[in-house]
C-alpha positions in Angstrom: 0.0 0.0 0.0 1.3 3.7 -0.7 0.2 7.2 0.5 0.4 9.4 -2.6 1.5 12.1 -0.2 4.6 13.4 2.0 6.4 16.4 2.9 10.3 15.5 2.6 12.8 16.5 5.7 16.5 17.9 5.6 18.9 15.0 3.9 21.6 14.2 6.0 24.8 12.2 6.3 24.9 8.7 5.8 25.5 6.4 8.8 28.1 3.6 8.9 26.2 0.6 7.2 28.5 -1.6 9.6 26.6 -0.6 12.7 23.6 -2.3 10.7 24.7 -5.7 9.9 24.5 -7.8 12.8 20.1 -7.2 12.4 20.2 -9.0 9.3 21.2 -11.8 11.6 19.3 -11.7 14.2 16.0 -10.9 12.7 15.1 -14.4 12.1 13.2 -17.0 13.9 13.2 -21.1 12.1 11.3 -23.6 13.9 13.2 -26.4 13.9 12.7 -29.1 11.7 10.8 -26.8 9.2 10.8 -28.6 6.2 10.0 -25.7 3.3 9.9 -26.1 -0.1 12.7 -26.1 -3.1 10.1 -24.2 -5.4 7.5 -21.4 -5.5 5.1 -22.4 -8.6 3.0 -22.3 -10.3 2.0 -18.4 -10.3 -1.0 -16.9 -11.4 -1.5 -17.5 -15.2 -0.5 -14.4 -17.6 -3.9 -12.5 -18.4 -3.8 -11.7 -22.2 -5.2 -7.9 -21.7 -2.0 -7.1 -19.5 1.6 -6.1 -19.8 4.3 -8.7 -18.9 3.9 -10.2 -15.7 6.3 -9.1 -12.9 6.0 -5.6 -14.0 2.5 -5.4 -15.6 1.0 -4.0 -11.8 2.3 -2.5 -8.2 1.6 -6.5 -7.3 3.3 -7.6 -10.1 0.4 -9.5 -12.3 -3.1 -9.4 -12.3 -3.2 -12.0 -9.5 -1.5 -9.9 -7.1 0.9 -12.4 -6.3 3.6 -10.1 -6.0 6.0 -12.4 -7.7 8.3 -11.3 -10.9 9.7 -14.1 -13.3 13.1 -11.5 -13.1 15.6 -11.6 -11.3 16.8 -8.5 -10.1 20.4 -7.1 -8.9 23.0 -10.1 -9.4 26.5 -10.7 -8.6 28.6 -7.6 -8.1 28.6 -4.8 -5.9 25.1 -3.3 -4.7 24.7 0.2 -5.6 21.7 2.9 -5.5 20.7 5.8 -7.3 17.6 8.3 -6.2 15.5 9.4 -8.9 14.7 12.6 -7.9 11.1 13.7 -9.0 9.5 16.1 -6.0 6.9 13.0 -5.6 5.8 10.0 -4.2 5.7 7.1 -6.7 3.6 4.4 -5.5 3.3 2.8 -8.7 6.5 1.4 -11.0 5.6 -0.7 -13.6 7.3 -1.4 -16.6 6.4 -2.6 -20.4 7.3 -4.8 -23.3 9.6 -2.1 -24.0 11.5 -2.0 -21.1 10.5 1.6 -20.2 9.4 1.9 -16.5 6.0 3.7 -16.4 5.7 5.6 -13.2 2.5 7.4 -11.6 3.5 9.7 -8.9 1.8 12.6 -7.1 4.1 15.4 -6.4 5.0 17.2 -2.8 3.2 20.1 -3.7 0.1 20.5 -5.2 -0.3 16.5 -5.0 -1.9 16.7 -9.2 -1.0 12.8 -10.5 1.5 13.0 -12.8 2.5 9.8 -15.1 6.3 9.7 -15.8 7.8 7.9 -18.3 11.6 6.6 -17.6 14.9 6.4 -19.1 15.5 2.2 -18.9 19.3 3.2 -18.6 19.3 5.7 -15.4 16.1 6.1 -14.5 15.7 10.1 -15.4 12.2 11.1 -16.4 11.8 11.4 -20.2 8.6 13.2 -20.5 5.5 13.6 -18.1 1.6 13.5 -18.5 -0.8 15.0 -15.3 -4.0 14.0 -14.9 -6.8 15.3 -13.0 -6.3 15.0 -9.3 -8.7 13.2 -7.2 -9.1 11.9 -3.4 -5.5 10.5 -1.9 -6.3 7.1 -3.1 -8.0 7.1 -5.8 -5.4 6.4 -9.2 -3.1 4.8 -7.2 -3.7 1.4 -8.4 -2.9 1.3 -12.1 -1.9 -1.3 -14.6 0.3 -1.8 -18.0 -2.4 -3.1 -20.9 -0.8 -5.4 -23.3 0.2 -3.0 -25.5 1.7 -1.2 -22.8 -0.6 1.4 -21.9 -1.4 2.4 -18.4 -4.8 2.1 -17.7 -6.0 4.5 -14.7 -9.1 5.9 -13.6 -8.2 9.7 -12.4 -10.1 12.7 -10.5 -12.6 13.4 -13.3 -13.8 9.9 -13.1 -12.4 9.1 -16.4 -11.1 5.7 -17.3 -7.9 6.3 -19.1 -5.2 4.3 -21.4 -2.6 6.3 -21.3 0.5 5.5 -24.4 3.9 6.6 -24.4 5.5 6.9 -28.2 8.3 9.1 -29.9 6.8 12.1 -32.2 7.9 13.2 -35.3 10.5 14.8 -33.7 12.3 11.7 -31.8 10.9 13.1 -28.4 8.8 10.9 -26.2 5.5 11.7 -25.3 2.6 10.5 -23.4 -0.8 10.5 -24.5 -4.3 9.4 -23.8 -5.4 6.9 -26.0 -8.9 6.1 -25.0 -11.4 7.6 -22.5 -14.4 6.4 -21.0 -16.3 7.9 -18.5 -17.1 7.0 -15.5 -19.8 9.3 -13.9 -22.5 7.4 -14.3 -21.2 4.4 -12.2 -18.9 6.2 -9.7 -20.6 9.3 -7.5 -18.8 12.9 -7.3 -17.8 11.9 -3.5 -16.7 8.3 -5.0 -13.6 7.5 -6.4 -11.8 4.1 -7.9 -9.3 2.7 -5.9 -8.6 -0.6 -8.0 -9.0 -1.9 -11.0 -7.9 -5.0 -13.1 -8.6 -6.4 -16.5 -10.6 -9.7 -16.7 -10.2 -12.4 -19.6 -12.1 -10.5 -22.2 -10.7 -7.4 -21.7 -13.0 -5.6 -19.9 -11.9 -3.6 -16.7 -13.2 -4.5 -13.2 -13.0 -1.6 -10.9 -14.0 -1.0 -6.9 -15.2 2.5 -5.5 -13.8 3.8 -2.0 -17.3 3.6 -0.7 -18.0 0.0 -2.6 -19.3 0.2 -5.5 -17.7 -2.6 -7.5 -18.1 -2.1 -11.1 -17.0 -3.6 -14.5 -16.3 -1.2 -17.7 -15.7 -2.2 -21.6 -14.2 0.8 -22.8 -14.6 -0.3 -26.5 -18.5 -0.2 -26.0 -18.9 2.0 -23.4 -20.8 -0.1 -21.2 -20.4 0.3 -17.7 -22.3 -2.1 -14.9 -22.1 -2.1 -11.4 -22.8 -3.8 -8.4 -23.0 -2.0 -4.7 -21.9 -3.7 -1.8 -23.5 -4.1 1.7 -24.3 -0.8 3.5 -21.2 0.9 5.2 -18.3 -1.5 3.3 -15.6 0.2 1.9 -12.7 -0.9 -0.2 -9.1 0.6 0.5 -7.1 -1.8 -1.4 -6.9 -2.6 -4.8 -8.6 -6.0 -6.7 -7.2 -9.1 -8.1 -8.4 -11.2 -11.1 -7.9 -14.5 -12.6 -10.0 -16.7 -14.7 -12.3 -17.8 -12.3 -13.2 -14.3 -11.3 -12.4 -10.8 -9.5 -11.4 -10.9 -5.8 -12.4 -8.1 -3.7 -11.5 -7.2 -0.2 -13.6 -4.4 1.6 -13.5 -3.3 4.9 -15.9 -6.3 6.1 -15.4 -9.3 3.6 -13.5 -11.2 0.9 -15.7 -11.4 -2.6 -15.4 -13.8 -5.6 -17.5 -12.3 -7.9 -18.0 -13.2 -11.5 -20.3 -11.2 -14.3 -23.3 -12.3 -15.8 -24.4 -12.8 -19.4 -25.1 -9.4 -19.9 -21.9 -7.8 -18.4 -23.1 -7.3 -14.8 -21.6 -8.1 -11.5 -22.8 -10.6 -9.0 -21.7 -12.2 -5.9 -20.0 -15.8 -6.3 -19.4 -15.9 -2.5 -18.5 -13.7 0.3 -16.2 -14.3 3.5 -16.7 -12.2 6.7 -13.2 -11.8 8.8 -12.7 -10.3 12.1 -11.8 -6.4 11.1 -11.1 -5.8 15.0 -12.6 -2.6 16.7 -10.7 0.1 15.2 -7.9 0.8 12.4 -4.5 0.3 14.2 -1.4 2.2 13.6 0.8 1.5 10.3 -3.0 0.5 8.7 -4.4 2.8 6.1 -8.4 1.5 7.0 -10.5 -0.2 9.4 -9.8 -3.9 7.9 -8.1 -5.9 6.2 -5.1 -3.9 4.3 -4.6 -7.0 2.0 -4.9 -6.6 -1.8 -6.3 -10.3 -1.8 -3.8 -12.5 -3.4 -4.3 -15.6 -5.8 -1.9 -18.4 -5.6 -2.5 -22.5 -5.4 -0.4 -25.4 -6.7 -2.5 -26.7 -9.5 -3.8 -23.8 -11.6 -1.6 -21.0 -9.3 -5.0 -19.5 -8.6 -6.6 -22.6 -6.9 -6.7 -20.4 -3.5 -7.6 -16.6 -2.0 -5.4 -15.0 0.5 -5.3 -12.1 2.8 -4.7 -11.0 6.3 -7.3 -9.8 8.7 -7.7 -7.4 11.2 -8.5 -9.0 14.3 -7.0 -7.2 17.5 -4.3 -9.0 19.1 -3.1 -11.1 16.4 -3.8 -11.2 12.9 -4.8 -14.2 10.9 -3.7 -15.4 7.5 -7.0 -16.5 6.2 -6.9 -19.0 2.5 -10.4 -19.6 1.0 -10.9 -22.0 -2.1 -11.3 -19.8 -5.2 -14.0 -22.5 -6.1 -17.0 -22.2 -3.5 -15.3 -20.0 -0.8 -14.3 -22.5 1.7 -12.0 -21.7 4.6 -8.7 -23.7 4.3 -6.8 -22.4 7.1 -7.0 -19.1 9.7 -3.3 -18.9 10.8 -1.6 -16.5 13.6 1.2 -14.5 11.6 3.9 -11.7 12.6 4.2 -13.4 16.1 7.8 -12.9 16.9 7.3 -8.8 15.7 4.8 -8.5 18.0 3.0 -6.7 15.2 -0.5 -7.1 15.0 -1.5 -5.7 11.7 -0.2 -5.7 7.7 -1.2 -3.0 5.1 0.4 -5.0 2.3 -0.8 -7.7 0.3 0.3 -11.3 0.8 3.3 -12.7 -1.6 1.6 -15.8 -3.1 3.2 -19.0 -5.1 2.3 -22.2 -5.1 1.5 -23.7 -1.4 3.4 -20.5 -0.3 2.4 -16.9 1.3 4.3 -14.5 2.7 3.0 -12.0 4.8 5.1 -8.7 5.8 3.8 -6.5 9.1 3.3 -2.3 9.0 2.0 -2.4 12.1 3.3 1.5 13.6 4.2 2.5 10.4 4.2 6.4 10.6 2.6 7.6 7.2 2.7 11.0 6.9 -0.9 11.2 5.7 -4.1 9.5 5.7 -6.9 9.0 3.4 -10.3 10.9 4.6 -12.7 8.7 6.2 -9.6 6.7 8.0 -11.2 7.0 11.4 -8.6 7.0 14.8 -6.3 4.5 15.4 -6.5 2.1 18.6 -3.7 2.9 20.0 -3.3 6.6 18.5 0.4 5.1 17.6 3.1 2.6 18.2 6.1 1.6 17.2 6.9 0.0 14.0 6.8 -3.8 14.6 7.7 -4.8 11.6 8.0 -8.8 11.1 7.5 -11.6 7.8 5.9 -14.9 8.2 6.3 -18.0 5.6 2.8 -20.1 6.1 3.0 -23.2 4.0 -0.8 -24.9 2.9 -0.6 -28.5 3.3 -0.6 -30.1 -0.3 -3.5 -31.7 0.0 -5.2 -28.7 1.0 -6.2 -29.4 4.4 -4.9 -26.7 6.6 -1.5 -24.7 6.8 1.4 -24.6 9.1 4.1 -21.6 9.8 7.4 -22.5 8.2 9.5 -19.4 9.7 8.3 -16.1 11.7 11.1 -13.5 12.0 11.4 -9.3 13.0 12.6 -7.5 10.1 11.5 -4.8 8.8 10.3 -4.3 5.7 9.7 -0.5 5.3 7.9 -2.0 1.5 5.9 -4.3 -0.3 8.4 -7.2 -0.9 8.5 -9.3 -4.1 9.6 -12.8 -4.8 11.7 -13.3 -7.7 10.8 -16.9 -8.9 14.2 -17.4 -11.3 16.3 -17.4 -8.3 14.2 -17.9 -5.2 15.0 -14.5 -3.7 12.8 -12.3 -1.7 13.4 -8.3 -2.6 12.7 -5.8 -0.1 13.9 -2.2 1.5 13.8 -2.7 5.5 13.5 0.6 7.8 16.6 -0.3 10.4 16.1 2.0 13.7 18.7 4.8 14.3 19.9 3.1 17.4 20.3 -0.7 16.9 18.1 -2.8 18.9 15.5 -0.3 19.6 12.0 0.0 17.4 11.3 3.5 17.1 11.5 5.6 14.3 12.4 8.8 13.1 13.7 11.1 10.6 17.1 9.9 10.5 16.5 6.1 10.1 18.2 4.3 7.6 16.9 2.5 5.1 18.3 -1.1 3.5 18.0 -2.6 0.1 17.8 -6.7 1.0 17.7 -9.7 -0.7 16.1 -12.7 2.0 16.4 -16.2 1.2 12.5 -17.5 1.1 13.7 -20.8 2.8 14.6 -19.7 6.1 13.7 -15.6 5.8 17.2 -14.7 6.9 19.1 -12.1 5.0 21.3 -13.3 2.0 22.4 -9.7 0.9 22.2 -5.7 1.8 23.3 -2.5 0.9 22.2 0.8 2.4 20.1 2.7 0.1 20.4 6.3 1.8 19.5 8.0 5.6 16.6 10.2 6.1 13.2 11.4 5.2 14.0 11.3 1.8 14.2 7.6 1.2 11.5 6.7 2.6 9.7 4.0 0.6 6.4 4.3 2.5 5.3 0.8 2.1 5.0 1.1 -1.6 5.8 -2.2 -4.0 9.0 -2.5 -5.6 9.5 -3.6 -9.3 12.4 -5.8 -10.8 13.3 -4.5 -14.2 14.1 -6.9 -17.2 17.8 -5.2 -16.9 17.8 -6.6 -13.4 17.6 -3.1 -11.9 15.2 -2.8 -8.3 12.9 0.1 -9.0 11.5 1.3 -5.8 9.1 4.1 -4.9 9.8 6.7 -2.4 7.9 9.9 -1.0 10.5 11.9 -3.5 11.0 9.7 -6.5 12.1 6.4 -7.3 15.4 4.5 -5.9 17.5 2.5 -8.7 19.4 -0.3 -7.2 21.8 -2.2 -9.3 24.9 -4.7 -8.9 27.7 -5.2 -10.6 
């Protein structure tokens, strides 16, 4: 999850990255005799009407199982560059084309503005805004297959937006196509995710739940509201057996009729606790549910609750909503709470903690936190589903930090990540001089493989926003001023 919003602070020194080291040890927690896996497949199948998967959305495919088939920095020295741009960039995708497409909203006067990037140093080539809207809304976007990004912005508007050279040899970025979206979404409304579906056509799911689906080469828009008082703060998945949609209250399969219209396949109530917590951007669930499985890599639905004292992992079956398993994660942080979708492949989820996280800013409508704040717990858990699908088990629970969505890189079995380290070792505050770590984690036993510090301060901040591996094997990660480039070698 990202907050589109942030006022950076003074930069300042570096720290010695020595004085860091000795967490990437001690973060971890095995339980002995864990037996985990050599493999994480299969992966959600490649949807036709998207770009390729691992960069095609902020979760990496349609099935947000925040996987990439790349595999990011290799051997060599780690090193970073900071993008520059004046604004949080939540999303990073990148094309067929290998140029990253970036939607960012800047520090001041917080207009969305789509950058398009160099592939060789990251430097902005051209920029597109679009019509600012609430602090959420446009923040989920996607690559089409022909490697437009496909937004709905302030104006209610959905939008493919292309990026091709004039006759001049200068990039630009232009809207493609436009369709409205007035009719289905209200003027105190606005889209918070949307996904393509196997024919093409765009599912999308309002703030204040409304859950909709849009063919933007008919113009026909149908929608479907949800129970009274559910809201939806994450963005949706989709796969071929159907959209999965998290609100504040529920997990939703739902599937469209004959005629293009939305209806319920089945709904799962989970315990959303009595109040948002700190490091959560809603009351509920801050999953982006997540499709993984063994068979068809969508066989299952995956998020993470809310419940006070210790959240739950819940799995459902994609076919019929059944429960597989409700399983206590983030035990050893202490951190009752995650804002970030679950990593999914194969019998495999990962979850990471954001529980404390101090965002500078809030969507409206967030409500108070219980407590008002806390520290940032931090923490990743590995659950395993038993292969024949009758419960799950925790293969490793450890306290690091991941200050980011992290992604899985499936070539080389490598978790990617930027962790928040605490200014003094061994406590768990933070503050505006915390340093921040690029990491690589071994998925097998969660310990660190590989770091590099990335940079001290307010300004590298990454805010819980997703990373994206590039085809060149750069790390492209979003920050509250721009967009960090880490490479090796």
């Amino acid at each position: 999850m990202a907050v589109p919003s942030a006022r950076p602070r003074a930069r300042r020194r570096p720290l010695v990255a020595a004085l860091f080291s000795a967490l990437a040890l001690a973060a971890t927690a095995v339980p002995a005799g864990a037996a985990p896996t050599a493999d994480f497949a299969p992966v959600p199948p490649h949807n036709p009407y998207a770009g390729p998967d691992g960069t095609a959305t902020m979760h990496g495919d349609t099935g947000s199982s925040d996987t990439t088939p790349l595999a990011g920095p290799g051997a060599g020295n780690l090193s970073s560059k900071r993008v520059a741009l004046a604004s949080a960039c939540p999303t990073v995708l990148v094309g067929s084309d290998g140029h990253p497409v970036v939607l960012c909203t800047p520090i001041f006067g917080q207009v969305p503005t789509v950058h398009l990037l160099n592939p060789a140093d990251g430097s902005s080539l051209t920029t597109l805004q679009l019509t600012k809207g609430s602090l959420l809304g446009g923040v989920y976007a996607y690559l089409d297959d022909q490697d437009r990004l496909v937004v709905v912005d302030g104006s209610r508007s959905l939008l493919r937006v292309a990026h091709r050279k004039d006759a001049s040899g200068k990039w630009r970025l232009s809207v493609d196509r436009s369709l409205s979206l007035a009719s289905a979404v209200p003027a105190d409304d606005a889209v918070t995710g949307l996904s393509p579906d196997w024919q093409g056509r765009v599912w999308f799911a309002t703030g204040n739940g409304v859950v909709g689906l849009a063919d933007d080469r008919t113009g026909q828009v149908s929608t479907l509201p949800l129970p009274a008082g559910e809201r939806v703060a994450n963005s949706i998945s989709t796969a071929p057996e159907g959209t999965a949609v998290t609100s504040t209250h529920a997990t939703y399969l739902l599937t469209a009729a004959a005629d293009g219209t939305p209806r319920i396949a089945w709904r799962q109530a989970y315990d959303r606790g009595r109040a948002r917590k700190p490091g959560l951007l809603s009351w509920g669930s801050g999953s982006t549910p997540t499709f993984l499985g063994p068979k068809t890599g969508t066989d299952y639905v995956a998020i993470v609750d809310n419940a006070d004292t210790t959240v739950r992992l819940k799995v459902y079956r994609t076919d019929g909503g059944a429960e597989i398993c409700s399983i206590p994660v983030l035990q050893a942080s202490g951190g009752p709470g995650s804002e970030n979708s679950p990593i999914g492949a194969g019998n495999s989820v990962f979850v990471a903690g954001t529980y404390g996280y101090p965002y500078p800013a809030l969507p409206d409508g967030a409500g108070p936190s219980v407590p008002s704040s806390a520290d940032f717990a931090g923490g990743l858990t590995r659950v395993d589903i038993r292969p024949d699908g009758t419960g799950c088990a925790t293969v490793w629970d450890n306290t690091l930090r991941s200050a980011a969505v992290p992604k899985l890189s499936t070539a080389t079995n490598t978790l990617h990540t930027v962790v928040r380290d605490p200014l003094i070792p061994g406590t768990k505050g933070t503050g505006i001089l915390d340093p921040y770590r690029y990491v690589q984690i071994d998925p097998a036993t969660g310990r660190v493989t590989r770091s590099q510090q990335v940079g001290v301060g307010s300004l590298y901040d990454t805010l819980q926003m997703a990373g994206t591996v590039a085809p060149d094997g750069a790390y492209l990660q979003g920050t509250v001023t721009g967009v960090l480039r880490i490479t090796a070698g």
